[in-house]
PLY file of the C-alpha trace (Angstrom):
ply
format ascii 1.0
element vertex 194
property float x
property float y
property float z
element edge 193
property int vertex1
property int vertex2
end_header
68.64 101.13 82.66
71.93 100.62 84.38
70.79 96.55 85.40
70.37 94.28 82.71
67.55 92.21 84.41
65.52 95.22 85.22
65.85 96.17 81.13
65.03 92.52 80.17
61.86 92.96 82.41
60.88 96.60 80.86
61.26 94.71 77.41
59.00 92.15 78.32
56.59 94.05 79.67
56.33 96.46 76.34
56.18 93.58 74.50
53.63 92.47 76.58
51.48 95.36 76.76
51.98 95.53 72.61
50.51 92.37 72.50
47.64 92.20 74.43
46.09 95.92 73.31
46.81 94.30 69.55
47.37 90.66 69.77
50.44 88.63 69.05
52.32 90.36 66.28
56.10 90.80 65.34
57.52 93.82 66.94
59.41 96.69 65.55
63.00 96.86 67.36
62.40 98.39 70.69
63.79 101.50 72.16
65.05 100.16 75.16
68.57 99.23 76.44
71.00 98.51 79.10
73.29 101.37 79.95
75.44 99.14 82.16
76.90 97.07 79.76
80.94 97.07 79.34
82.98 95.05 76.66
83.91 91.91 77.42
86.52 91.40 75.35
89.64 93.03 75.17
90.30 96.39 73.27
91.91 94.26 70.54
89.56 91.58 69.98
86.82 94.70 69.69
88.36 96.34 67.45
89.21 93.18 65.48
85.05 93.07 64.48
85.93 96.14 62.84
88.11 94.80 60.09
89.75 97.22 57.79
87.08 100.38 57.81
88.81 102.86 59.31
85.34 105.26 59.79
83.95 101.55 61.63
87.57 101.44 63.73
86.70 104.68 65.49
83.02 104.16 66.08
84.02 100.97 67.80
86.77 102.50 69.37
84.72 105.20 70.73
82.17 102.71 72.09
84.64 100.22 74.08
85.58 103.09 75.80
82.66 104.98 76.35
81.41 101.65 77.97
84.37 100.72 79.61
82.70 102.04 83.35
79.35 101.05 82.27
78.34 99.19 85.37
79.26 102.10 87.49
78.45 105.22 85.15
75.45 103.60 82.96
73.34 106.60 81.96
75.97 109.02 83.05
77.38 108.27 79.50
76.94 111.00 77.25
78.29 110.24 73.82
77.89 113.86 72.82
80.19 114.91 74.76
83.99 115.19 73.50
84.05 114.81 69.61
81.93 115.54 67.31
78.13 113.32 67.23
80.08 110.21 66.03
76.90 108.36 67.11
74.10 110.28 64.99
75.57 109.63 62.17
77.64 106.57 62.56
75.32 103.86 64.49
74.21 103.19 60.99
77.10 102.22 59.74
78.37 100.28 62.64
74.66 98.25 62.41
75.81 96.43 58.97
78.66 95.38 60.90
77.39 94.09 63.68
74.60 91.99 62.03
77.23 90.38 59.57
79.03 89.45 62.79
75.97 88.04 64.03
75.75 86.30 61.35
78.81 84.26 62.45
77.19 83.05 65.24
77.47 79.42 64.56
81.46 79.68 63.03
82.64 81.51 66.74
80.91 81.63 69.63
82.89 84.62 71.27
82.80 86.42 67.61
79.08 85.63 68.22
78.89 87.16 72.03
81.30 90.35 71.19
79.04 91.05 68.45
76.00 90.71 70.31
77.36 92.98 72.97
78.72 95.34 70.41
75.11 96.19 68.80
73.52 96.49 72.53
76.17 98.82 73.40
75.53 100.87 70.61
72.10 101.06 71.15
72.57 102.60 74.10
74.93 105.21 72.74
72.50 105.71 70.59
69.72 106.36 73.08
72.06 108.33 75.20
72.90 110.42 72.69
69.21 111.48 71.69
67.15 114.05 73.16
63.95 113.46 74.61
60.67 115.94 75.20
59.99 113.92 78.50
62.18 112.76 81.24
60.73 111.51 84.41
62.97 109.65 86.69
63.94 109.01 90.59
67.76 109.78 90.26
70.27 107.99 92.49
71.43 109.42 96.00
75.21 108.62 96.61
77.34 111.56 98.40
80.81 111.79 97.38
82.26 110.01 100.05
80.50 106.75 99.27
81.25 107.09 95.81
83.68 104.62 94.56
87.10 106.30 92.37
85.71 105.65 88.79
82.46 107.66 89.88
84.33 109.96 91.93
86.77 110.87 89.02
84.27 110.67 85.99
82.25 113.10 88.41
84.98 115.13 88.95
85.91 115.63 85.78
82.45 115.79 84.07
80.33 117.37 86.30
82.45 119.60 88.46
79.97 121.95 90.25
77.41 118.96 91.07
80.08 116.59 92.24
78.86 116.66 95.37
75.82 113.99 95.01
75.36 111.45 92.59
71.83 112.89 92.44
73.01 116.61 91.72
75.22 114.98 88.49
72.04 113.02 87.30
70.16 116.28 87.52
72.92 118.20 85.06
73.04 114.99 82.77
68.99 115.57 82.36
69.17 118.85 80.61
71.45 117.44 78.31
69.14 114.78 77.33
66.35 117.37 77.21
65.23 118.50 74.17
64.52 122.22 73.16
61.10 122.94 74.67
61.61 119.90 76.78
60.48 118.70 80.26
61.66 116.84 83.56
59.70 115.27 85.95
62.65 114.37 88.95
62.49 113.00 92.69
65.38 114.49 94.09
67.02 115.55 97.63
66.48 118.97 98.01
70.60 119.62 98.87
70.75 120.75 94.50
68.81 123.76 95.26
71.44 125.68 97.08
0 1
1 2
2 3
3 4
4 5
5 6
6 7
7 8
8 9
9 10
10 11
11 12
12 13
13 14
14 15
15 16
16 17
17 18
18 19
19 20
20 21
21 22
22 23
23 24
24 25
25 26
26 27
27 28
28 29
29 30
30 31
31 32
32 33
33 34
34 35
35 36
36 37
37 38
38 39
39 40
40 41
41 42
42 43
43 44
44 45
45 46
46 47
47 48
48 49
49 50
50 51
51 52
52 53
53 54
54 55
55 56
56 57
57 58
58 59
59 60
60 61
61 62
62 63
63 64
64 65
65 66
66 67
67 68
68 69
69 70
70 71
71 72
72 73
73 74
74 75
75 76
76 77
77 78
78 79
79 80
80 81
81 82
82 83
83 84
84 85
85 86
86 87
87 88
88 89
89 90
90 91
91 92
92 93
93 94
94 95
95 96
96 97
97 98
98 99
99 100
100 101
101 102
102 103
103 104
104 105
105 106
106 107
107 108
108 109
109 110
110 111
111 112
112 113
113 114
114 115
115 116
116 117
117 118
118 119
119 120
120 121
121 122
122 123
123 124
124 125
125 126
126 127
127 128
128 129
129 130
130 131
131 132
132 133
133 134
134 135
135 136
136 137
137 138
138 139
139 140
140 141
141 142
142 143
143 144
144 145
145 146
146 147
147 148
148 149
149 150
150 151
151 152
152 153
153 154
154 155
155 156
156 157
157 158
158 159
159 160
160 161
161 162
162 163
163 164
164 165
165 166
166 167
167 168
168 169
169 170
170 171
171 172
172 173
173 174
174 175
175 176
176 177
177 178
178 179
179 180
180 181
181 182
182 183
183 184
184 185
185 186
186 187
187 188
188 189
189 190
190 191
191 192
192 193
């Protein structure tokens, strides 16, 4: 979800649900994340939760700036696209990280928010870079002339024969979260289809 309210609500209301077809139980950590998230600190002091690991450096390198548009791209994001699937295998090692950060929280209270941000962000690389048998969604409608420069570029660049509608780029970031065998349930214009 590209607002961080509305995700805070669908976490609630999981939790929710959880709880009253089970009762009031811890929950396991749940798959669900805010895609519109950016860094708040600067590339520097990001990189800096890093320390020395140089495998660590890139992963949080590659997350600042895969999140660096978040509020305007959110699920656009696809970190499987450029090199490699530094997320598959690396969110695991980044996770250490980020909890010993965490960890911090009463020493430094921006060490403490960076860190906090860091492991949401790479949540949601992690979600957006998993495949899914089931996608149902009501994707955005923006033409290109309302779009603002970071969406019209990223479009541009990204999604060149569907740059036309925000809705038409949604609809080619789908199959790429579709799995093999998978499915899509979408309200869209009906502009895509020619």
């Amino acid at each position: 979800e590209l607002d961080e309210r509305c995700t805070q609500i669908a976490a609630f209301n999981v939790a929710l649900t959880a709880w009253k077809l089970a009762g009031y139980q811890a929950l396991p950590p749940l798959h669900v994340a805010c895609s519109g998230l950016m860094p708040s600190a600067t590339e520097a002091e990001w990189m800096a939760l890093a320390g020395d690991d140089e495998r660590v450096r890139n992963g949080m390198e590659r997350i600042y700036r895969l999140f660096q548009n978040a509020p305007v791209l959110g699920s656009l994001i696809n970190p499987r696209a450029g090199k490699g699937d530094m997320f598959e295998a690396a969110f695991h090692e980044l996770q250490p990280l980020l909890e010993k950060a965490l960890a911090q929280e009463a020493k430094d209270d921006t060490a403490h928010e960076m860190a906090v941000t860091a492991r949401g962000l790479a949540k949601a690389a992690e979600i957006l870079a998993s495949q899914f048998t089931i996608i149902a969604t009501n994707v955005p409608y923006l033409g290109r002339g309302k779009q603002d420069d970071v969406l019209m570029e990223y479009c541009e660049r990204v999604h060149p024969g569907s740059k036309a509608d925000l809705a038409t780029c949604f609809i080619e970031r789908i199959f790429h979260f579709s799995g093999s065998g998978g499915s899509a349930a979408l309200v869209t214009p009906q502009n895509w289809l020619s």
